[in-house]
C-alpha positions, 0 to 999 in steps of 0.5 A, spaced: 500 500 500 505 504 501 508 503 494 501 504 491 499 511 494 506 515 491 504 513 484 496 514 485 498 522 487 504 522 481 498 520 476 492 525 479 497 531 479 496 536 475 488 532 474 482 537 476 479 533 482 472 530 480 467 528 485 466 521 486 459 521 483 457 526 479 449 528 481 445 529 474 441 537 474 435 538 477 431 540 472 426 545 475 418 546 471 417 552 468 415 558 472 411 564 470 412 567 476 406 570 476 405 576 480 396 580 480 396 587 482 390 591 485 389 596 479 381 598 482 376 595 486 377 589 485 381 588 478 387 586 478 393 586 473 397 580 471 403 583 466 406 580 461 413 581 457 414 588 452 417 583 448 417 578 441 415 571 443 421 568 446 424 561 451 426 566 455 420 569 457 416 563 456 411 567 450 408 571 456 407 578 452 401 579 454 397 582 459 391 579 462 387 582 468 381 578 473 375 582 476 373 579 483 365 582 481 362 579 488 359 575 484 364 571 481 371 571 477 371 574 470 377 572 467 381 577 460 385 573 456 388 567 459 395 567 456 400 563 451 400 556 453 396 551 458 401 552 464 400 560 464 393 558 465 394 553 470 399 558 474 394 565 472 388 561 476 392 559 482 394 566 481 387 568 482 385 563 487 391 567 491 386 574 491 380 570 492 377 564 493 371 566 489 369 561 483 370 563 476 365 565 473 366 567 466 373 567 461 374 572 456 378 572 449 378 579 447 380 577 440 383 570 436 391 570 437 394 565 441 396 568 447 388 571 448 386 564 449 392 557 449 391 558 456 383 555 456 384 548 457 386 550 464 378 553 465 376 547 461 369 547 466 367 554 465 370 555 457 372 561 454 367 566 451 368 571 445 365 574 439 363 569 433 369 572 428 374 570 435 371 563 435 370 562 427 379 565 427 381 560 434 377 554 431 381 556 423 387 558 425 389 554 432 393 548 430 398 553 426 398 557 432 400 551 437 405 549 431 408 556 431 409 556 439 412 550 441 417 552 435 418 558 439 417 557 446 419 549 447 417 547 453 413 552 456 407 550 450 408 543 453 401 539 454 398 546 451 393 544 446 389 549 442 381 550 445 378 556 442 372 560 446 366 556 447 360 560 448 359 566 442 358 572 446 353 579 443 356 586 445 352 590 450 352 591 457 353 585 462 353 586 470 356 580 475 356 582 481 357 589 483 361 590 476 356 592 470 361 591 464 360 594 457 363 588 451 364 593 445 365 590 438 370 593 434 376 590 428 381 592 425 386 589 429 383 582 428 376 581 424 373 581 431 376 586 437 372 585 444 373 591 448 371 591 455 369 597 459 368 596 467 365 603 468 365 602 476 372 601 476 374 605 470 378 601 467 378 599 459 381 593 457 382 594 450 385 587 447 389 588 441 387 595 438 391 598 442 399 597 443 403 602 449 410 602 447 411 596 443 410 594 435 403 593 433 403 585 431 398 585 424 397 578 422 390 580 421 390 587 420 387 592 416 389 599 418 383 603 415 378 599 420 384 599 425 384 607 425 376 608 425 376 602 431 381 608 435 376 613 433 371 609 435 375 607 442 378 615 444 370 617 444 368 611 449 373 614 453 371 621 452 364 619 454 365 614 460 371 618 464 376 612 465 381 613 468 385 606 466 387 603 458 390 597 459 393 594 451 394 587 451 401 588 450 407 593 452 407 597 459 400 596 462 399 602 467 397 608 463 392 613 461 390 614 454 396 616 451 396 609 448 391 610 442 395 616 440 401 611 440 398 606 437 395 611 431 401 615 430 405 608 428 400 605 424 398 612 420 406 612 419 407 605 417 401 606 411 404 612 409 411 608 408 408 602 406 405 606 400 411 610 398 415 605 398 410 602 393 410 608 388 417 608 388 418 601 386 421 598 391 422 591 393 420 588 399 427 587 402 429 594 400 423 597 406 425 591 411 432 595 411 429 602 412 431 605 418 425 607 423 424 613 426 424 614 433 420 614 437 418 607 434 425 605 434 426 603 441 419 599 442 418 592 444 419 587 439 423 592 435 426 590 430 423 583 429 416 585 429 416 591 425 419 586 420 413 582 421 409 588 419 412 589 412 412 583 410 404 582 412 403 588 409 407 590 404 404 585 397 398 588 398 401 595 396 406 593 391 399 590 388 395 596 389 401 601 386 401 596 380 394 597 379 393 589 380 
């Protein structure tokens, strides 16, 4: 043995020591993290990333909102992905041991409803073009997003709203809720107007600080969609706008943002047309401030271009 152990240390010098066993990495399950905030009496905030769709965030960039009315939960929006919906309801279940009672999908895109099989027992609720678009488009969706977000969508399975809903005003509770129907962001934008609380829950229509998304977008209907907004605003008083997307807490300036961006990305969409330049070309334009600095620059301005920009070569082509 003594013989042994000089020769044992002349083999290891020099040699990182290794521990006897290696321990495998503890995987951790995804954790959004979710963190409600009291807006008003009894609504609250949960907010999202002012950012593009990414691992790191676990495709959470939107934000959503619950109203405790006395009578029942109503949930806006339910998230990205089946785990959202999940930890969003336990998340509520944290404020209030009310049930819910109503889930609603202000507008077709993932984000607005992936997490509804985690309210499987209530369903989700939203105009009848949200449900028509959920129920077309939804398998593409959950493609796009387990691409993009990996193991955040895992078990996540699109289900689009169940119950078609008719605009008008709708009191649960102590909360009296105006549902307003609008388009142009989408074919159908659901608009919720809580007048108590004053708060306006604007959907898509509606970005602050961040690049508008236009999959399914048609700016003339959009911008006639804010006029119409801005005036519900002026009449009811609210003191709240909250966008789905980018900072939540803000007064009305997010219309202006939103309007200014969109009269901007026409005006640019159509000269460049006249000019003949080719797609690429506008893709490497530069960007004006204050748009510039947005979340999800440049990803999703480059996402504007290339939904919006054939249908202007053609119109400049007189096709």
């Amino acid at each position: 043995m003594k013989r042994v152990l000089p020769w044992l240390l002349l083999c290891l010098a020099g040699q990182p020591l290794q521990p006897a066993l290696a321990q495998p990495a503890v995987l951790q399950p995804p954790d959004y993290r979710l963190a409600p905030r009291g807006i008003a009496a009894g609504v609250w905030l949960i907010e999202g990333a002012s950012a593009d769709f990414a691992p790191a965030n676990g495709c959470n960039i939107i934000n959503t909102a619950f109203i405790d009315t006395g009578d029942g939960v109503v949930v806006i929006n339910t998230g990205p992905s089946r785990l959202y919906g999940e930890q969003q309801r336990q998340a509520i279940a944290s404020v209030t041991g009310a049930p819910v009672r109503l889930v609603l999908n202000l507008n077709q895109h993932p984000d607005y409803f992936f997490g509804n099989q985690a309210y499987a027992d209530v369903g989700g609720s939203a105009l009848p073009g949200t449900l028509d678009g959920a129920r077309r488009e939804g398998a593409a969706y959950a493609d796009n997003l387990y691409r993009m977000c990996g193991d955040w969508m895992r078990g996540t399975e699109s289900v689009p709203p169940a119950h078609a809903l008719a605009p008008g005003p709708l009191t649960i509770g102590r909360h009296t809720l105006e549902l307003v129907s609008l388009d142009g962001h989408t074919d159908a934008d659901l608009v919720v107007l809580d007048r108590g609380a004053g708060v306006v829950f604007a959907g898509g229509l509606v970005f602050r600080q961040r690049i508008p998304t236009t999959p399914h977008a048609d700016i003339g209907r959009w911008l006639a969609s804010l006029e119409r907004l801005q005036a519900l605003l002026d009449e009811s008083g609210a003191r709240l706008l909250i966008p789905s997307h980018g900072p939540a807490l803000g007064g009305t300036d997010a219309i202006a943002q939103t309007r200014g961006y969109l009269q901007w990305l026409d005006t640019r969409l159509r000269e460049a047309a006249a000019q003949g330049r080719d797609l690429a070309e506008v893709m490497a334009m530069p960007v004006p401030e204050p748009f510039a600095h947005w979340g999800a620059m440049p990803a999703e301005y480059l996402r504007n271009v290339t939904h919006l920009y054939p249908a202007r070569e053609e119109a400049a082509l007189g096709r």
